[in-house]
DSSP file (Angstrom, degrees, kcal/mol; ACC not computed):
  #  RESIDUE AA STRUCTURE BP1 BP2  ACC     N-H-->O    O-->H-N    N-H-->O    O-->H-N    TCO  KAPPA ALPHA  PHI   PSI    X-CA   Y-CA   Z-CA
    1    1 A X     >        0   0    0      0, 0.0     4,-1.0     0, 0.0     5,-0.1   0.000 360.0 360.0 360.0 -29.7   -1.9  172.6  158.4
    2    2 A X  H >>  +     0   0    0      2,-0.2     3,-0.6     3,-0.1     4,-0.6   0.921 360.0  50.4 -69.2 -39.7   -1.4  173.5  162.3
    3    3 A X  H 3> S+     0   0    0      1,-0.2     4,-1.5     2,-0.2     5,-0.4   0.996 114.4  42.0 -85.1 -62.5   -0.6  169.7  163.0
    4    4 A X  H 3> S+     0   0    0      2,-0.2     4,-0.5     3,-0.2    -1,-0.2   0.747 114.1  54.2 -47.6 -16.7    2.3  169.4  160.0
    5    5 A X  H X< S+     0   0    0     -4,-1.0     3,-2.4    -3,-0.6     5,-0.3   0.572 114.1  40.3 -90.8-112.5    3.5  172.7  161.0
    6    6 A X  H 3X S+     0   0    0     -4,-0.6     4,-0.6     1,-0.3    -2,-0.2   0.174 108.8  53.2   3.7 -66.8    3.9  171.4  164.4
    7    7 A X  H 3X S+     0   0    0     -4,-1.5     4,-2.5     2,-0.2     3,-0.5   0.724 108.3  58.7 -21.0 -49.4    5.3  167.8  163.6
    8    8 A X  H XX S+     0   0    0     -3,-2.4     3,-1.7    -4,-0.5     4,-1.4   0.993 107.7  51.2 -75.9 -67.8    8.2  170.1  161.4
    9    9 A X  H 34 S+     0   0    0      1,-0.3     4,-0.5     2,-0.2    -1,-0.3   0.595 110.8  46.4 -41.0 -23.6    9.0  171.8  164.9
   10   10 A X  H 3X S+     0   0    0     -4,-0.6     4,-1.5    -3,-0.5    -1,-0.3   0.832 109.2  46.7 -71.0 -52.1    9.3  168.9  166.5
   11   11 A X  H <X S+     0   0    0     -4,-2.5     4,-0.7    -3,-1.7    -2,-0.2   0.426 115.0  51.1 -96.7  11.8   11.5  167.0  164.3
   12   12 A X  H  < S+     0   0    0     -4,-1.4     4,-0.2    -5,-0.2    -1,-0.2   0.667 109.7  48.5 -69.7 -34.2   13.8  170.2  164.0
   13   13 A X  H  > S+     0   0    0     -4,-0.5     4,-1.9    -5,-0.3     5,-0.2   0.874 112.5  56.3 -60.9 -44.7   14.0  170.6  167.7
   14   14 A X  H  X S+     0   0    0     -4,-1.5     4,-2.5     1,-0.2    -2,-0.2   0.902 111.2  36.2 -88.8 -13.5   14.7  167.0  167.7
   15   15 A X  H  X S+     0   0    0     -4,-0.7     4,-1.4     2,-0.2     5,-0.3   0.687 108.1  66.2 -66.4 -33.8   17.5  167.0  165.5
   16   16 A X  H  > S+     0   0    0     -4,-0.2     4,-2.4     2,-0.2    -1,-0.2   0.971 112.4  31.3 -43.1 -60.9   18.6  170.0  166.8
   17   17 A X  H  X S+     0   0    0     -4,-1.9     4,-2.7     2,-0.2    -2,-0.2   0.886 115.1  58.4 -83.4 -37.1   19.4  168.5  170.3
   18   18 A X  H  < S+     0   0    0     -4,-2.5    -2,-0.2    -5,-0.2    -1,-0.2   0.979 114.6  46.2 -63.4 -33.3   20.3  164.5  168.6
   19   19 A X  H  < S+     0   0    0     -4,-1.4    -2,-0.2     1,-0.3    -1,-0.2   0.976 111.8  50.6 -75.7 -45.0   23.3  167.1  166.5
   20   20 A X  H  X S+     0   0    0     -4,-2.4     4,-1.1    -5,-0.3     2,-0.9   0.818 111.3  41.3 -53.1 -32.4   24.5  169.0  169.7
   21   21 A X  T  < S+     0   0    0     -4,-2.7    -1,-0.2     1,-0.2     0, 0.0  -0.911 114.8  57.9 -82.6  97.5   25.2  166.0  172.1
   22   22 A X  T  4 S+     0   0    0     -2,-0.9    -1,-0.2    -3,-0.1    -2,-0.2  -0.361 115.0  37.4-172.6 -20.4   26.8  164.3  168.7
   23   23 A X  T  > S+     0   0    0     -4,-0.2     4,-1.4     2,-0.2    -2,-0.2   0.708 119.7  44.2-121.5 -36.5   29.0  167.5  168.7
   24   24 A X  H  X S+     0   0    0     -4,-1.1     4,-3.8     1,-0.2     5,-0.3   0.923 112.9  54.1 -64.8 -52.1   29.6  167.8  172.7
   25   25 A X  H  4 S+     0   0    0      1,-0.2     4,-0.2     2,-0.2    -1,-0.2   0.563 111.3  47.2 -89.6  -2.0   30.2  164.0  172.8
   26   26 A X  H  > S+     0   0    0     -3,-0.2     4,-3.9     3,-0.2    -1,-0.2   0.780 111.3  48.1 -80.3 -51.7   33.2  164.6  169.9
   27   27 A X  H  X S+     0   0    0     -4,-1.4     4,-2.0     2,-0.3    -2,-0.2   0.948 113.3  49.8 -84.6 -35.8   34.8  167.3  171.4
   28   28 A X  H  X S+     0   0    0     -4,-3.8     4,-1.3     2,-0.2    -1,-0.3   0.863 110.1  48.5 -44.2 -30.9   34.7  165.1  174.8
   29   29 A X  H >4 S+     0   0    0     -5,-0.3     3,-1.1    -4,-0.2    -2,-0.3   0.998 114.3  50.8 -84.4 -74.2   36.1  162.3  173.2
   30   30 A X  H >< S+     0   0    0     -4,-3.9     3,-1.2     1,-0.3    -3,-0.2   0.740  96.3  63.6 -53.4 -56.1   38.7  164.8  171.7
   31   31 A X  H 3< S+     0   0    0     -4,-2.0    -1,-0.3     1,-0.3     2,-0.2   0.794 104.4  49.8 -41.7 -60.4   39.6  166.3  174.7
   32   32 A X  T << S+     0   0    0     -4,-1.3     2,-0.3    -3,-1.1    -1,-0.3  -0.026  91.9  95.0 -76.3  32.3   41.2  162.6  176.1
   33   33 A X  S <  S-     0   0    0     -3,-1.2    -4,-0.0    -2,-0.2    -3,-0.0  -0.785  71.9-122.2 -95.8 113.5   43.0  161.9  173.5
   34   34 A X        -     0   0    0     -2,-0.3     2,-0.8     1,-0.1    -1,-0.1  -0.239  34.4 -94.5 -78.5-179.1   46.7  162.4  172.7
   35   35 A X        -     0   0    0      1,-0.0     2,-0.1     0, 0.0    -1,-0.1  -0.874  36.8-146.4-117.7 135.3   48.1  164.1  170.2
   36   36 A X        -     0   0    0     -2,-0.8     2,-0.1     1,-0.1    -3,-0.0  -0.387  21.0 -93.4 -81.3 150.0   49.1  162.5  167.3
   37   37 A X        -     0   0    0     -2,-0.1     2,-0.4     4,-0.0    -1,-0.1  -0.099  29.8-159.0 -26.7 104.2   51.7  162.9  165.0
   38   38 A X    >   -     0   0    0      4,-0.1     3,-2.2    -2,-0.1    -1,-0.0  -0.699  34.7-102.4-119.2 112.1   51.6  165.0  161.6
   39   39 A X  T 3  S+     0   0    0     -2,-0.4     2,-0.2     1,-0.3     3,-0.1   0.702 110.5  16.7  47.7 113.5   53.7  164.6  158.8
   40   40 A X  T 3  S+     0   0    0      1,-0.1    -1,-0.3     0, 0.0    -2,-0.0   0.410  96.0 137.3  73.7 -28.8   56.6  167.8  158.9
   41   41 A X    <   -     0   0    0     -3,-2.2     2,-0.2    -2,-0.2    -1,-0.1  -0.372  59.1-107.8 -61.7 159.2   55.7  168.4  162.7
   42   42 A X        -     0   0    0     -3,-0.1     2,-0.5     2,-0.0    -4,-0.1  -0.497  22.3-134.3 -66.6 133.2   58.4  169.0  165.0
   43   43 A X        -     0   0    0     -2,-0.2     2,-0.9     2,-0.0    -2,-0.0  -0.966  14.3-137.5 -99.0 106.2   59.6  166.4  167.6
   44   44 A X        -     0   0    0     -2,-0.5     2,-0.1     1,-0.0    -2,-0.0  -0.388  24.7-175.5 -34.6  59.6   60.2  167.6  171.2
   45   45 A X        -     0   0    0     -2,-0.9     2,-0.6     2,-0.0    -1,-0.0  -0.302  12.3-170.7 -71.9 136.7   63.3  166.0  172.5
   46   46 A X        -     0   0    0     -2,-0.1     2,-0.6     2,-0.0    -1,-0.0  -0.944  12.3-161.6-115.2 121.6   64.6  166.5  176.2
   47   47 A X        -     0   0    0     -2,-0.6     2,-0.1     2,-0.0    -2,-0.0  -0.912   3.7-164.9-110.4 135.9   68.0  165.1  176.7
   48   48 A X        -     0   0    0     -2,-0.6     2,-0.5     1,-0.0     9,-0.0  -0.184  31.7 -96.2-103.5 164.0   69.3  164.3  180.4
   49   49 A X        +     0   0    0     16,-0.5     9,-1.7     9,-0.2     2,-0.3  -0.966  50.5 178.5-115.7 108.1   73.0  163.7  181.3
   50   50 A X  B     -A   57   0A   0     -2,-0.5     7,-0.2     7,-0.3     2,-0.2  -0.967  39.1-110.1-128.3 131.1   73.8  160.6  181.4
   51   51 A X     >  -     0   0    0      5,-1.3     4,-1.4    -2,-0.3     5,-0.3  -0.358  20.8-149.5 -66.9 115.2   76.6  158.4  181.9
   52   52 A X  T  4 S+     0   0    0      2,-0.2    -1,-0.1    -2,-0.2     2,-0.1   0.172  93.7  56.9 -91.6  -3.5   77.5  156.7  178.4
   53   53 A X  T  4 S+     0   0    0      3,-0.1    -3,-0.0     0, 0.0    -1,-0.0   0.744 132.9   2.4 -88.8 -95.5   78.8  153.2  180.7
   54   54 A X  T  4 S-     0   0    0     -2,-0.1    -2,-0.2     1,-0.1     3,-0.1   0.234  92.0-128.1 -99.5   3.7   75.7  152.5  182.5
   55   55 A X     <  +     0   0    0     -4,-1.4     2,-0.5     1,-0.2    -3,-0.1   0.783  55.8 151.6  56.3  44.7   73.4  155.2  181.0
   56   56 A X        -     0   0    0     -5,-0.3    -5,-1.3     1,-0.1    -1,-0.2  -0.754  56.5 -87.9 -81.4 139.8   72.4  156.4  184.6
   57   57 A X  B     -A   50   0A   0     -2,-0.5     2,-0.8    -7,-0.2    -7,-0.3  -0.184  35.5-130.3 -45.2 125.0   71.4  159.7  185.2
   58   58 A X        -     0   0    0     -9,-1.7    -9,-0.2     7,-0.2     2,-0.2  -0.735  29.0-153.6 -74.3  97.2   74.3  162.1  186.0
   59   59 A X        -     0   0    0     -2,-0.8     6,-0.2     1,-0.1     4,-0.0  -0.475   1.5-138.3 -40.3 135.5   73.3  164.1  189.3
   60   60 A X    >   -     0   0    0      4,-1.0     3,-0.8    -2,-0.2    -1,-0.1  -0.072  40.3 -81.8 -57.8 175.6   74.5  167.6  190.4
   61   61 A X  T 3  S+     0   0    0      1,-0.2     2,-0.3     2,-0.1    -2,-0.1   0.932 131.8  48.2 -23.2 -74.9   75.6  168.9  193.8
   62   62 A X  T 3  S-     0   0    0      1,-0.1    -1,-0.2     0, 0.0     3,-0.1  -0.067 121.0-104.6 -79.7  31.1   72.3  169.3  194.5
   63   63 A X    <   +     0   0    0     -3,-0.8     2,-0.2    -2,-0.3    -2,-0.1   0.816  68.1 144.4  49.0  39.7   70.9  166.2  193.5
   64   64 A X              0   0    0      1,-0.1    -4,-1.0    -6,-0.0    -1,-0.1  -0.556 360.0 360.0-109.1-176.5   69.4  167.3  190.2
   65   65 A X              0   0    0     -6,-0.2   -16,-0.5    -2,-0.2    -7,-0.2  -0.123 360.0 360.0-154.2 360.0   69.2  165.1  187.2
């Protein structure tokens, strides 16, 4: 009975460790990733001032965009 009790510990330990890197290595993998689109989300738009001829950037004074 000591060796099957043992053997159970083992393969719990080793599943144990195979489920955490399986779960580390997701949420790495998530992490570089963009983010996608969902259905009803909101779209960020930036719009710049731009010249409607040649659709160059309009600078300030100060050279800002």
């Amino acid at each position: 009975m000591g060796f099957s009790r043992a053997l159970l510990v083992a393969t719990l330990v080793l599943a144990t460790r195979v489920l955490a890197t399986r779960v580390l290595a997701d949420a790495a993998a998530h992490e570089n990733t963009l983010p996608s689109y969902h259905y009803g989300a909101p779209i960020r738009v930036q719009c710049m001032n731009r010249s409607s001829e040649t659709g160059e950037h309009i600078e300030n004074s100060a050279y800002e965009i």
